[in-house]
SELUMVEX-110558 format. One line per 10 residues: their letters; for each residue x, y, z of N, C-alpha, C. Coordinates in steps of 0.02 Angstrom, whole numbers, plus 50000, padded with zeros to 5 digits. Atoms other than C-alpha are relative to their C-alpha. Example, Ala and Ser with C-alpha at 12.3 -4.5 7.8 and 13.67 -1.06 7.14 Angstrom:
// SELUMVEX-110558
as> 50045,49941,50000,50615,49775,50390,50045,50060,50000  49958,49941,49997,50684,49947,50357,49961,50055,50037;
END
This chain:
// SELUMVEX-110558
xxxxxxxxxx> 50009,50064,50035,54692,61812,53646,49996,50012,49925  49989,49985,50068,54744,61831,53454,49943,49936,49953  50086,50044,50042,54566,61761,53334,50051,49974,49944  49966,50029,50047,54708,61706,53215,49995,49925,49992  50010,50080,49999,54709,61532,53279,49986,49979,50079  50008,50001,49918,54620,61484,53461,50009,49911,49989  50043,50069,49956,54622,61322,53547,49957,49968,49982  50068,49994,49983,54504,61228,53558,49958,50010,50075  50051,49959,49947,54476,61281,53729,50002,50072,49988  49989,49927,50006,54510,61461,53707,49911,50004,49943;
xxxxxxxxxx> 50064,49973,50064,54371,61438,53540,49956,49989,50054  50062,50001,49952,54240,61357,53675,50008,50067,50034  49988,49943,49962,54286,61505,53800,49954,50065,49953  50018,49968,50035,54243,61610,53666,49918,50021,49969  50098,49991,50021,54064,61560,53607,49967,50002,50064  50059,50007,49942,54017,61524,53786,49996,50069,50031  50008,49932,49983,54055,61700,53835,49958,50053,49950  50032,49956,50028,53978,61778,53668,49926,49958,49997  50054,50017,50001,53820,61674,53703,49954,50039,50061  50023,49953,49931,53813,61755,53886,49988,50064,49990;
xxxxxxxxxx> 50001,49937,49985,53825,61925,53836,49949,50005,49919  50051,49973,50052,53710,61895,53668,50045,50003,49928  49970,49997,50034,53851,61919,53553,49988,49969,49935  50032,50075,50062,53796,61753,53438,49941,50059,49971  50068,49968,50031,53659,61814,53316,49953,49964,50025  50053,50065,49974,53502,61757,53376,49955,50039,49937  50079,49983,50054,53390,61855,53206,50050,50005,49943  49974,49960,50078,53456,61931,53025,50039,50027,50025  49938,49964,49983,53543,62031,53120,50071,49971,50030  49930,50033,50022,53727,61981,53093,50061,50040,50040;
xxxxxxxxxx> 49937,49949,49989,53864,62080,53186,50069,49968,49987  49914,50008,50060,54048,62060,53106,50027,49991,50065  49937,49992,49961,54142,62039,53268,50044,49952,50015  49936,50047,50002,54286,61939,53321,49978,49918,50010  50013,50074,49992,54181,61772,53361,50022,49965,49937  50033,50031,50053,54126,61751,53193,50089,49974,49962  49926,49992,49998,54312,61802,53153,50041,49939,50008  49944,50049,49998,54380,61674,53234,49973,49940,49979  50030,50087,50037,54263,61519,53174,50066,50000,49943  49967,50019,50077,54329,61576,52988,50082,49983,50023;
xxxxxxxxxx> 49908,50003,49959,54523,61574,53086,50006,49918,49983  49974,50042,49977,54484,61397,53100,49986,49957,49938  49975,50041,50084,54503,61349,52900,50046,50026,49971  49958,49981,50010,54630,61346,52790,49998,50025,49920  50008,49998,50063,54564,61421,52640,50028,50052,49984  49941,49974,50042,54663,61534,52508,49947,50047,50021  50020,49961,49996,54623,61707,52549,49981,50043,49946  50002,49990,50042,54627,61749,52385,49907,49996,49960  50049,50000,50046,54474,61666,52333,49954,49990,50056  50047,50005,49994,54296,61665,52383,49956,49942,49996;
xxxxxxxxxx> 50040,50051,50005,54206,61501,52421,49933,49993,50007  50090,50015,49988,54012,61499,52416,49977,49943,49956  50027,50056,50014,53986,61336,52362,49987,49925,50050  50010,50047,49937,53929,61249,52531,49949,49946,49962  50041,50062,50030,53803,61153,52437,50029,49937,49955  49975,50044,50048,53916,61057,52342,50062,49983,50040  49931,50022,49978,54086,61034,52420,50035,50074,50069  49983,49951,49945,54135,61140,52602,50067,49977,50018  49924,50003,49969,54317,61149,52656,50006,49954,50098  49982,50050,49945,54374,61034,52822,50025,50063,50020;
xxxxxxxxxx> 49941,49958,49950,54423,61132,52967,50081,49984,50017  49941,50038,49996,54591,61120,53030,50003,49945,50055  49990,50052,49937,54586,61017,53177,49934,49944,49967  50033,50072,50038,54466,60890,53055,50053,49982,49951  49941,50033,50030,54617,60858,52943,50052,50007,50058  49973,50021,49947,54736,60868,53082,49982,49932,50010  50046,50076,49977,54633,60715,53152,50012,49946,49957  50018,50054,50052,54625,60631,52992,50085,49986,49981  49919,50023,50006,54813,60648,52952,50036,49974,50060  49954,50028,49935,54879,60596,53137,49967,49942,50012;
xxxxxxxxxx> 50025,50068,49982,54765,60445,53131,50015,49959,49930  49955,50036,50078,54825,60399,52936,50075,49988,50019  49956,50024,50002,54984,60407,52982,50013,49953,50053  49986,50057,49960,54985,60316,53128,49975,49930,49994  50016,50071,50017,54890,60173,53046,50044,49981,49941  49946,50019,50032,55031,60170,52912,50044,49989,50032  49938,50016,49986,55164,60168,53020,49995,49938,50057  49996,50073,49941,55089,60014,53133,49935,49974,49965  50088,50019,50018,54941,59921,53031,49979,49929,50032  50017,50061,49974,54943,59788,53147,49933,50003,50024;
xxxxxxxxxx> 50059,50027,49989,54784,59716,53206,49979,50041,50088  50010,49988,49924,54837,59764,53405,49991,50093,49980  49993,49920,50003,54864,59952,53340,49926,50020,49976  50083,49972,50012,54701,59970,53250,49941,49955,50057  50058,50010,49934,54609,59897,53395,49947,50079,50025  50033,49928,49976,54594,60086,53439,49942,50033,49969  50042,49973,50040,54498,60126,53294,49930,49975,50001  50049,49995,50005,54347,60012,53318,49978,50035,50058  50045,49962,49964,54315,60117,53479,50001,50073,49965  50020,49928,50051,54331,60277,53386,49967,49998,49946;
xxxxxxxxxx> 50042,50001,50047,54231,60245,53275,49926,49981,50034  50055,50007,49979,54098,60182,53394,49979,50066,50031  50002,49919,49958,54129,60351,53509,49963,50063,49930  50029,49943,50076,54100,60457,53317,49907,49968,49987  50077,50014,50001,53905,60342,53332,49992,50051,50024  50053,50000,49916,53857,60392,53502,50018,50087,49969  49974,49947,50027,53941,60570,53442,49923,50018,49956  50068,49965,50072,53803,60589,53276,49952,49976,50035  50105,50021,49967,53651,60507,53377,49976,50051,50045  50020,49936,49963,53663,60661,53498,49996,50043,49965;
xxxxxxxxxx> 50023,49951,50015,53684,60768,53394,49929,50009,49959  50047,50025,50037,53533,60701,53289,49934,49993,50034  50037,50032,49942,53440,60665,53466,49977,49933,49977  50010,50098,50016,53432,60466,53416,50048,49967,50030  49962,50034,49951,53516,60312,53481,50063,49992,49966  49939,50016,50021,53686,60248,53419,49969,49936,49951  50025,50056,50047,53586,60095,53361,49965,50008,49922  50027,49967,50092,53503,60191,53225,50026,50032,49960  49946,49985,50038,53659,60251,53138,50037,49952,49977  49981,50052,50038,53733,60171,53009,50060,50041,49978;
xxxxxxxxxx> 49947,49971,50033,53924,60285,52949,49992,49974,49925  49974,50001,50074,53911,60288,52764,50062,50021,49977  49949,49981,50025,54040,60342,52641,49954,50095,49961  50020,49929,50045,53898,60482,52560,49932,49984,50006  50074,50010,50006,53708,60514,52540,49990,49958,49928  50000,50047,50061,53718,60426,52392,50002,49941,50008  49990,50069,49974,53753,60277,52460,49945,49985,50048  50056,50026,49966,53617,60286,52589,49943,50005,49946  50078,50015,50051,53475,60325,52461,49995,49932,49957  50008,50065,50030,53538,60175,52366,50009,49922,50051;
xxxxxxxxxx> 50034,50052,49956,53540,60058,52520,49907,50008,50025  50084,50013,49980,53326,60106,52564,49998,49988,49906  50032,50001,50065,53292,60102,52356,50027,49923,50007  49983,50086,50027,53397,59924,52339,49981,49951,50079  49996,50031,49931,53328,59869,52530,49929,49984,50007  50088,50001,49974,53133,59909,52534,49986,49946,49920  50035,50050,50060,53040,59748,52456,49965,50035,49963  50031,49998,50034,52937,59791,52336,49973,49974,49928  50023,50028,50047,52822,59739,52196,49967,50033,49921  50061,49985,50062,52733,59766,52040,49909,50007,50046;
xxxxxxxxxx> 50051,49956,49946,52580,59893,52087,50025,50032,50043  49983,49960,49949,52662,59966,52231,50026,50067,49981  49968,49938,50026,52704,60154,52209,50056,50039,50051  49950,49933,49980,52858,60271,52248,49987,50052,49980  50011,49957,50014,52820,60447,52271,50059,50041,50013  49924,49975,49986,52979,60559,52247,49983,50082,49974  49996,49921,49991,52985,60752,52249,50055,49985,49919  49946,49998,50046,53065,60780,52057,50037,50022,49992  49933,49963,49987,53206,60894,52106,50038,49975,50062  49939,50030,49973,53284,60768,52217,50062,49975,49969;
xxxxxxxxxx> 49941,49996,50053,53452,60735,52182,50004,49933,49957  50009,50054,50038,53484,60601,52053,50021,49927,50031  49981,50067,49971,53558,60468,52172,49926,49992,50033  50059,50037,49944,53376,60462,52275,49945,50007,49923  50056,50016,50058,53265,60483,52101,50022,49928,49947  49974,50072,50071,53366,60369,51973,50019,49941,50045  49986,50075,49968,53395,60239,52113,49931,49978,49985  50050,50052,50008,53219,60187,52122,49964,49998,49925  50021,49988,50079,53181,60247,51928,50034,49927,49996  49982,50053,49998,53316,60086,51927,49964,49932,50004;
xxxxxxxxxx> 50033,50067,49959,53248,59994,52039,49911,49975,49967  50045,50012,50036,53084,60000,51965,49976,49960,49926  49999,50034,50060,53135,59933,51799,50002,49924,50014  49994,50056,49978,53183,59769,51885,49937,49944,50040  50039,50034,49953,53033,59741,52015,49911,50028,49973  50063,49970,50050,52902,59846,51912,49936,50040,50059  50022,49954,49951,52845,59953,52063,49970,50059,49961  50005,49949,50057,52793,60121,51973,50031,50063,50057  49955,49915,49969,52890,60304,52031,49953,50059,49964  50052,49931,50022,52776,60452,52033,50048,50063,50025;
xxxxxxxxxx> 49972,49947,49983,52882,60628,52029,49941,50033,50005  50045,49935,49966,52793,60773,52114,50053,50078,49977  49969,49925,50035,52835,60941,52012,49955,50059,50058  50035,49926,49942,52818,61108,52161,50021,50065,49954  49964,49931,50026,52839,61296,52100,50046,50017,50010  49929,49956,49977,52982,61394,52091,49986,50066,50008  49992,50054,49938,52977,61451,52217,49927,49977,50023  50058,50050,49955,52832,61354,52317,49947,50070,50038  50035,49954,49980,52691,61476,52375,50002,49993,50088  50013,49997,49951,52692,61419,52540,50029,49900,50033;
xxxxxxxxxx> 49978,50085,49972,52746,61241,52666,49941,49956,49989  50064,50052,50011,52562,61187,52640,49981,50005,49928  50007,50010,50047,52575,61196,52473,50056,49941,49954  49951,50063,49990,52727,61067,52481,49949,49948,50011  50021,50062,50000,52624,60971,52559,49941,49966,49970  50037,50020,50028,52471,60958,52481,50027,49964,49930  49979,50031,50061,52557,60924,52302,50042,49929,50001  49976,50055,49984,52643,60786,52391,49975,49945,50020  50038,50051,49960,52519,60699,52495,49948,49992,49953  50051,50007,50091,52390,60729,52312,50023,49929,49987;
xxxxxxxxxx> 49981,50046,50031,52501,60617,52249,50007,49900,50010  50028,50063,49990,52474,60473,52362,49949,49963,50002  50051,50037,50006,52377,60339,52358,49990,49945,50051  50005,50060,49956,52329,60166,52445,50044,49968,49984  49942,50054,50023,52476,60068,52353,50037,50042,50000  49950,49961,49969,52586,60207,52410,50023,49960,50041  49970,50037,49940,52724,60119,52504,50065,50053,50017  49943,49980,50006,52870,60251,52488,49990,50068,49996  49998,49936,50001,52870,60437,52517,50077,50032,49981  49929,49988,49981,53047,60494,52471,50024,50086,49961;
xxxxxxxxxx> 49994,49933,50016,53096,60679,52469,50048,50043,50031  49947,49974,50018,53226,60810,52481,49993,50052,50083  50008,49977,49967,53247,60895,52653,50002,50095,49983  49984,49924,50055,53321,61063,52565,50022,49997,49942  49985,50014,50048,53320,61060,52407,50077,50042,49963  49950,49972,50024,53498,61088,52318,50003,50044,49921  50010,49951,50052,53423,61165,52158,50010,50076,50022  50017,49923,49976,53338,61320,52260,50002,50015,50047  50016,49958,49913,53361,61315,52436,49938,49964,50025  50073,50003,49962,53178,61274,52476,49988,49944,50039;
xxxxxxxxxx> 50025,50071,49942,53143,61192,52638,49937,49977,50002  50086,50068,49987,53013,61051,52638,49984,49988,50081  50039,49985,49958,52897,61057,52792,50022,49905,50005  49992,50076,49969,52977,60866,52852,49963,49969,50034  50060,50008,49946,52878,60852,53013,49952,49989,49976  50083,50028,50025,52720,60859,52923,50007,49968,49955  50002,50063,50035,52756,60751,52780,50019,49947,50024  49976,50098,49979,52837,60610,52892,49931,49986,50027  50039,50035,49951,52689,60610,53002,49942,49996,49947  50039,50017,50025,52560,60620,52878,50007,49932,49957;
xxxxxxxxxx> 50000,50076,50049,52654,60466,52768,49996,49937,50059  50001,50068,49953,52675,60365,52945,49920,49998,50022  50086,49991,49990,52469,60415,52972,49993,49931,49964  50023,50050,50051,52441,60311,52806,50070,49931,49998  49977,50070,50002,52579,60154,52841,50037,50020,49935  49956,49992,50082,52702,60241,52693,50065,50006,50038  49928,50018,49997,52891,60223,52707,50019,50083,50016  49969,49936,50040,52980,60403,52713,50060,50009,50018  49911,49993,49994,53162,60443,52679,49992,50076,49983  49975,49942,50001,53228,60614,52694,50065,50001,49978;
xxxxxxxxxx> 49930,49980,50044,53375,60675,52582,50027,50049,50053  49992,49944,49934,53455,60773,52732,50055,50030,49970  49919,49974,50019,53633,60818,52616,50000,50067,50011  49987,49929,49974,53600,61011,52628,49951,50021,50062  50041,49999,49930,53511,61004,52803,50047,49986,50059  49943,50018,49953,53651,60909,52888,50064,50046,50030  49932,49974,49982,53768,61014,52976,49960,50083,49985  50012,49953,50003,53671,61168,52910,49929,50023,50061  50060,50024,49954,53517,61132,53034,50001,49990,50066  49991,50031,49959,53490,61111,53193,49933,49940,50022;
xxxxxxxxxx> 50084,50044,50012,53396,60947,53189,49991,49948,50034  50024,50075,49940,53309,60816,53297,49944,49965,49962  50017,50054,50016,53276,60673,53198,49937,49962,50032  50052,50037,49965,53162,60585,53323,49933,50044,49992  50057,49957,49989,53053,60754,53312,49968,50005,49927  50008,50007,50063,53047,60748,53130,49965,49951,49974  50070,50037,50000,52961,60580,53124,50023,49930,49925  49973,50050,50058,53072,60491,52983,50006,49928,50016  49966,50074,49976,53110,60313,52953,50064,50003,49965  49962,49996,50030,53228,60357,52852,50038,50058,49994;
xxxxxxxxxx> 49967,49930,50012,53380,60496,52847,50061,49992,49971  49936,49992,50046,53532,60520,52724,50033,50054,49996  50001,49955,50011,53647,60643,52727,50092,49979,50002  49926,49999,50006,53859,60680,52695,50012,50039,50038  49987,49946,49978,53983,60753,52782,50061,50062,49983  49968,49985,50055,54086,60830,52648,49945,50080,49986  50048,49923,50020,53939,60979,52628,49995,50043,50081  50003,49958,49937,53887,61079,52776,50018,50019,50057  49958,50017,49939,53965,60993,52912,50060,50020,50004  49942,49992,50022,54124,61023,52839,50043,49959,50046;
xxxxxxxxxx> 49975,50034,49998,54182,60890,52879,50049,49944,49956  49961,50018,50048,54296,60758,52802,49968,49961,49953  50027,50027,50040,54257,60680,52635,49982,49923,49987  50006,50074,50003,54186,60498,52570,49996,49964,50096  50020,50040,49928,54092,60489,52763,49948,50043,49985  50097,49954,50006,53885,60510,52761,49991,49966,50057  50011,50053,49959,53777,60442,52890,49918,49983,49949  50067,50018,50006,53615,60349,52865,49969,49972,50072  50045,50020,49923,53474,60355,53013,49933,49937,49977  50052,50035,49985,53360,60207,53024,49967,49997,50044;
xxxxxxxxxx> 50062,50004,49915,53222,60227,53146,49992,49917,50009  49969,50090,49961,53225,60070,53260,49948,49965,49983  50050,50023,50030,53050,60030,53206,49994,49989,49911  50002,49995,50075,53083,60043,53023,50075,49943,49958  49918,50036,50002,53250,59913,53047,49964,49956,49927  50026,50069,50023,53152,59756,52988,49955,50020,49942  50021,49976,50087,53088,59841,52832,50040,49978,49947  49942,49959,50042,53255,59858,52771,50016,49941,49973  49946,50069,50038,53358,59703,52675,50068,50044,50001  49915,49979,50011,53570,59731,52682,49980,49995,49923;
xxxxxxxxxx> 49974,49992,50084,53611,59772,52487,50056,49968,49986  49918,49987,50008,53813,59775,52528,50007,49930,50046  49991,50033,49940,53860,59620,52640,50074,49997,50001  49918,50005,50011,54049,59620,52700,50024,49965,50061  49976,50040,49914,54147,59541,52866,49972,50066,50044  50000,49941,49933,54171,59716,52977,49950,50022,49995  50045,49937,49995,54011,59813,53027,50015,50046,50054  50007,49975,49923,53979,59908,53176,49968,49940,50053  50043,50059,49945,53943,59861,53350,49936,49992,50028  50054,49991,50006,53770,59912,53377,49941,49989,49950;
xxxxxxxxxx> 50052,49978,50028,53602,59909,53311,50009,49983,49936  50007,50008,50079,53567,59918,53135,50092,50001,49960  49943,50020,50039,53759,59953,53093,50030,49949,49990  49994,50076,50016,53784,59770,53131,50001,49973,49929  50033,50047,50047,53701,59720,52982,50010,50045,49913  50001,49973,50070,53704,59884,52853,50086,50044,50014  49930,49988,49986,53882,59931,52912,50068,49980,49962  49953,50054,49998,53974,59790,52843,50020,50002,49916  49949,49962,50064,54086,59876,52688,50047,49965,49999  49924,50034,49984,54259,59774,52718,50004,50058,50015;
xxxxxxxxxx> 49957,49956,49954,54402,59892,52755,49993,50065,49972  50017,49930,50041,54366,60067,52770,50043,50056,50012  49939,49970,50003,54459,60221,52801,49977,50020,50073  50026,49976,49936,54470,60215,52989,50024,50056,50008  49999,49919,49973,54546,60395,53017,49948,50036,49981  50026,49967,50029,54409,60462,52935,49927,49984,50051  50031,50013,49937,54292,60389,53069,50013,50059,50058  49993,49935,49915,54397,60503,53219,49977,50055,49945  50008,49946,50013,54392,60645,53099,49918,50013,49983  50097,49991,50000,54190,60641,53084,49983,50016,50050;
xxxxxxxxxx> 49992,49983,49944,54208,60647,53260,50013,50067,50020  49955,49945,49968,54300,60780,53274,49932,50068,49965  50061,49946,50009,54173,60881,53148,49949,50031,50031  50060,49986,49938,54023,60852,53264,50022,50040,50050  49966,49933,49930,54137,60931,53413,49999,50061,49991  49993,49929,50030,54171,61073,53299,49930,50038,50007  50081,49968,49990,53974,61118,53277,49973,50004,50066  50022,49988,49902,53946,61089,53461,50031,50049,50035  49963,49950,49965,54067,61195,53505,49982,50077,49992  50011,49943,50027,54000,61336,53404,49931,49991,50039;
xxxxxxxxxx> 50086,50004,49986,53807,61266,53435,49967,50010,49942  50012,50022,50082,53704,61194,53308,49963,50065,49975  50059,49948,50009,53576,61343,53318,50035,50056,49973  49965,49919,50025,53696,61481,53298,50029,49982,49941  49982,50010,50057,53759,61402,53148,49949,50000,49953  50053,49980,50045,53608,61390,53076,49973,50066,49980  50043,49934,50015,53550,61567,53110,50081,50040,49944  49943,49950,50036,53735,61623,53037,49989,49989,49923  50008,50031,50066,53706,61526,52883,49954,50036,49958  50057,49958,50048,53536,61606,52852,50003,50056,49999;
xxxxxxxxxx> 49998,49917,50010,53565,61777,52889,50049,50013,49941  49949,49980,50054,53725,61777,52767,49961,49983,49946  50028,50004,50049,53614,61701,52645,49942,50040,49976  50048,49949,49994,53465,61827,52691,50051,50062,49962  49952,49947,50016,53599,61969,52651,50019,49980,49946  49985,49985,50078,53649,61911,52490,49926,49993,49947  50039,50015,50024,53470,61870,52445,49950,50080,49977  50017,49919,49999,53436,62059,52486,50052,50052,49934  49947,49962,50048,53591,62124,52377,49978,49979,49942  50006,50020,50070,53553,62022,52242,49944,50023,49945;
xxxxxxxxxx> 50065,49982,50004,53363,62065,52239,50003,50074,49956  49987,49927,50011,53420,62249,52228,50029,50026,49921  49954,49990,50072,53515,62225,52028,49933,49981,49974  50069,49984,50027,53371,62281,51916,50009,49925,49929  49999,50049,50065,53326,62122,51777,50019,49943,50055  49968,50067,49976,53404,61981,51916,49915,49981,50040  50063,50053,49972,53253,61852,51952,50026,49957,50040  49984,50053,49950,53274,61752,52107,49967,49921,49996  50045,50068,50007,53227,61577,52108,49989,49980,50080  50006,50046,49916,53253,61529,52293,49948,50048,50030;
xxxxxxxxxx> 50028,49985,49956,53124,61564,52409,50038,50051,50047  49966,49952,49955,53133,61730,52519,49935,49999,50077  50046,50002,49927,52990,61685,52660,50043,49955,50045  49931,50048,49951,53092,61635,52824,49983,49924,49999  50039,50059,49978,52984,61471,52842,50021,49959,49932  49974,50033,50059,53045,61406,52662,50080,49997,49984  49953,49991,50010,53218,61460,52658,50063,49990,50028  49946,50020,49958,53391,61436,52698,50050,50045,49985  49944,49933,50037,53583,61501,52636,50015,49973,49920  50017,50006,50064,53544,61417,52462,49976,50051,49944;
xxxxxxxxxx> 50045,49960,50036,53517,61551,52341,50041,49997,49925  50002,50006,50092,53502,61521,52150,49952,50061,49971  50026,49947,50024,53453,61652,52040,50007,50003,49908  49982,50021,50080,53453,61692,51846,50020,50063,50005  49985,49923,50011,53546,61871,51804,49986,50021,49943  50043,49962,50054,53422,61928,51674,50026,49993,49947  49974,50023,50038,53506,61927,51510,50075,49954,49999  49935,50029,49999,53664,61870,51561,50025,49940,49975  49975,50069,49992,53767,61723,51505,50023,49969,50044  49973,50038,49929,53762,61617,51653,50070,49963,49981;
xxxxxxxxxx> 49938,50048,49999,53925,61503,51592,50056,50048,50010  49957,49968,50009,54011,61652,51544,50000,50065,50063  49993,49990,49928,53977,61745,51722,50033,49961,50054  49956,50047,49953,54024,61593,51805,50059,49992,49995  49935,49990,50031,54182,61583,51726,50029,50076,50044  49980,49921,50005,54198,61791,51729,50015,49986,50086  49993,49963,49931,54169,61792,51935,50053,49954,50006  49938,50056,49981,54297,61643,51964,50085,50040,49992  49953,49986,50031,54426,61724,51853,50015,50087,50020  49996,49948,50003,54415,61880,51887,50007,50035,50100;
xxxxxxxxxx> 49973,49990,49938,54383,61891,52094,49984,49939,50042  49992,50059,49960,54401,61713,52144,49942,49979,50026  50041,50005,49970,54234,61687,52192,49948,49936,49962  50023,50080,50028,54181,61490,52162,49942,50012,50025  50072,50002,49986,53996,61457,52163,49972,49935,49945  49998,50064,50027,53919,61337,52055,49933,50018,49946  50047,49985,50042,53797,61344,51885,49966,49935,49980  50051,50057,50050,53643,61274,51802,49978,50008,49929  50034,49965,50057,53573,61264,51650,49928,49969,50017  50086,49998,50024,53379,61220,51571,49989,50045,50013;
xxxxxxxxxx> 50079,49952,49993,53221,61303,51599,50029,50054,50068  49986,49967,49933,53297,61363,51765,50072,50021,50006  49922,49993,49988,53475,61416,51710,50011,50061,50040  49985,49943,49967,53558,61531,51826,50048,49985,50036  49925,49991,49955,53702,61538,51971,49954,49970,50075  50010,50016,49922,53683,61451,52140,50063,50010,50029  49941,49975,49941,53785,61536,52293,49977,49990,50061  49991,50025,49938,53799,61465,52442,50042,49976,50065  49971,49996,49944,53869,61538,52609,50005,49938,50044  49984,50041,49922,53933,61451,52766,50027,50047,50041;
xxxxxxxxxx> 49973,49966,49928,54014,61504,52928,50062,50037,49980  49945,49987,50008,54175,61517,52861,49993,50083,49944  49999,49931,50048,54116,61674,52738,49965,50057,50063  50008,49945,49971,54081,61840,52784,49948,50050,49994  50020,49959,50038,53965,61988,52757,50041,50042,49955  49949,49968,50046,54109,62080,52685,49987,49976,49919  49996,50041,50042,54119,61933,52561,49940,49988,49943  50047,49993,50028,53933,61944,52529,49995,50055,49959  50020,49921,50000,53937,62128,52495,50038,49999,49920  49950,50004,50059,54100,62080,52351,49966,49959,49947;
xxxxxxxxxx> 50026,50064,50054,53991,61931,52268,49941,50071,49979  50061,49986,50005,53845,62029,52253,50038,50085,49947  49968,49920,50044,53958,62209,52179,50017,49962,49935  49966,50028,50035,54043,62073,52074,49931,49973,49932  50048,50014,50069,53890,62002,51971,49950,50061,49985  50014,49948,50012,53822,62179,51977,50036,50034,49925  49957,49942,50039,53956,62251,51881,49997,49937,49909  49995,50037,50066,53952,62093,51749,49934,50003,49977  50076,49995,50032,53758,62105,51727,50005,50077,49952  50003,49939,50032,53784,62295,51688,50040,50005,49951;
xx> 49938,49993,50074,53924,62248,51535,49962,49961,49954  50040,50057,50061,53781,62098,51464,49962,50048,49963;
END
């Protein structure tokens, strides 16, 4: 059976036999062999270059553009009303699809276009007043902080950011600086599942249940959790979840979902109102965009299959061990300060770092140009390089990033 390009039965065949015999990683420990092999088989990225920028933008498999181009063209070449009939069940089948994998119902999915769009349906949805407070983690991304910073100007609510260390001493030190910050006119907990600065996972579980203890709102930023995670929503305790599938999932672009817990519906106000929603549940009502891009519906579909097929768990552990392994290489270049968290219980395959004197712009540049290896920079107080594996990379790949800003630190 040639790992060049399988099936997709041949790929199932494949994980279900290297799950039987152990093959899958189940710790750090990573073995290189033909599974992993053939996941990466099943993108179509330039061999040339080096992608570690899962946090920001992940490549579509092939059989998720496949999907998306054989359902585009066939709604161009018939856009009648009887032809797209097909699409509102595929698009209902892509619910029931994300609510399993999520463990939730179909009714509590809403298909966005991006997490951006869900943080600004709960910020432009939850009533609120003058006195009432929003408490927001201040390294969430700017669509879930500057929505209700917005929104606040209008309804005169007040927004309290919560500043954590870099990195965070510990998950109960998340939460204390978070739950400090509330009060009795706390109505809104809203915070970052993994943060895309540094990696650092927020202890969810215990902040949902401690804000639903006290009668507080809480939304989870799920964008680098989704697809990198294996996660059960219902266990987590949210009323609220946002996330794209353009990052981790690698799935196709301009499609997020947003989870409303079924108890947390009648909180909500529509923002967007249009004719089409969904047929269930809350998408009824926060669904209703006009016309959207139905192929892009099957191909969301098709993503979720992809991760199931692999298994959400083994993607997760692949993710972190590649990111464990470059977190170890990197560690090892004398003057490079890590910023991301290296305790397993905080961490993920997010790793930002500063390379000691270096010019971060002019590294970022240098590794691109020099061995193809995209990643993504910051500046301020915290300038440095964020690199961030997926499935589709390699240890090999780790081993080249990590020689590669070696050899440019040792020329600064």
């Amino acid at each position: 059976m040639s790992i060049d390009r399988l099936s997709r039965r041949d790929f199932g065949k494949v994980f279900a036999a290297a799950a039987m015999t152990g093959a899958i990683p189940v710790s750090a420990a990573m073995p290189q062999g033909n599974n992993w092999a053939a996941v990466r088989s099943e993108f179509t990225l330039d061999e040339k270059i080096i992608v570690m920028n899962a946090a920001n933008l992940c490549p579509a498999t092939r059989n998720v553009n496949e999907v998306l181009f054989k359902y585009t063209r066939d709604l161009d070449a018939n856009p009648s009303a009887q032809n797209r009939a097909k699409f509102n069940t595929g698009r209902e089948d892509t619910r029931k699809k994300i609510a399993s994998f999520l463990n939730v119902t179909p009714e509590e999915i809403v298909i966005t276009r991006n997490t951006s769009e869900g943080n600004n349906f709960i910020s432009s949805g939850i009533e609120l007043k003058a006195g009432d407070e929003v408490v927001i983690f201040d390294e969430n991304h700017p669509t879930n902080n500057d929505s209700w910073k917005e929104k606040a100007k209008r309804f005169g609510f007040t927004v309290k950011p919560v500043s954590i260390p870099t990195p965070p001493e510990s998950p109960q030190a998340i939460v204390k600086a978070m739950t400090d910050a509330m009060t009795s006119r706390t109505k809104v907990l809203s915070f970052t599942h993994v943060t895309s600065t540094f990696g650092t996972v927020f202890p969810a579980k215990e902040l949902c249940r401690i804000a639903r203890e006290r009668g507080v709102i809480s939304l989870v930023d799920g964008a680098q959790s989704f697809g990198a995670f294996d996660l059960d929503l219902k266990e987590m305790g949210c009323d609220f979840f946002t996330a794209s599938s353009h990052k981790w999932l690698m799935g196709p672009k301009e499609a997020g979902i947003l989870y409303i817990r079924a108890d947390a519906q009648a909180k909500l106000n529509p923002s967007e109102v249009g004719v089409i929603g969904g047929a269930v549940g809350a998408s009824r009502v926060f669904e209703r965009l006009g016309q959207r891009d139905d192929a892009c519906f099957m191909a969301l579909g098709e993503a979720i299959d992809f991760h199931n097929r692999i298994g959400k768990k083994q993607i997760q552990q692949q993710a972190i061990a590649l990111g464990d392994a470059l977190k170890k290489g990197l560690m090892k270049i004398p003057t490079l300060k890590m910023y991301s968290p290296t305790t397993p219980e905080l961490s993920c395959a997010v790793v930002t770092f500063k390379p000691g004197t270096a010019d971060v712009p002019k590294l970022y540049a240098w590794l691109y140009q020099t061995y193809g290896i995209a990643c993504a920079a910051r500046g301020g107080d915290t300038a440095g390089l964020r690199i961030s594996p997926h499935i589709y990379n390699s240890l090999e790949q780790v081993d080249k990033v990590v020689a590669a800003v070696s050899e440019f630190m040792k020329k600064a």
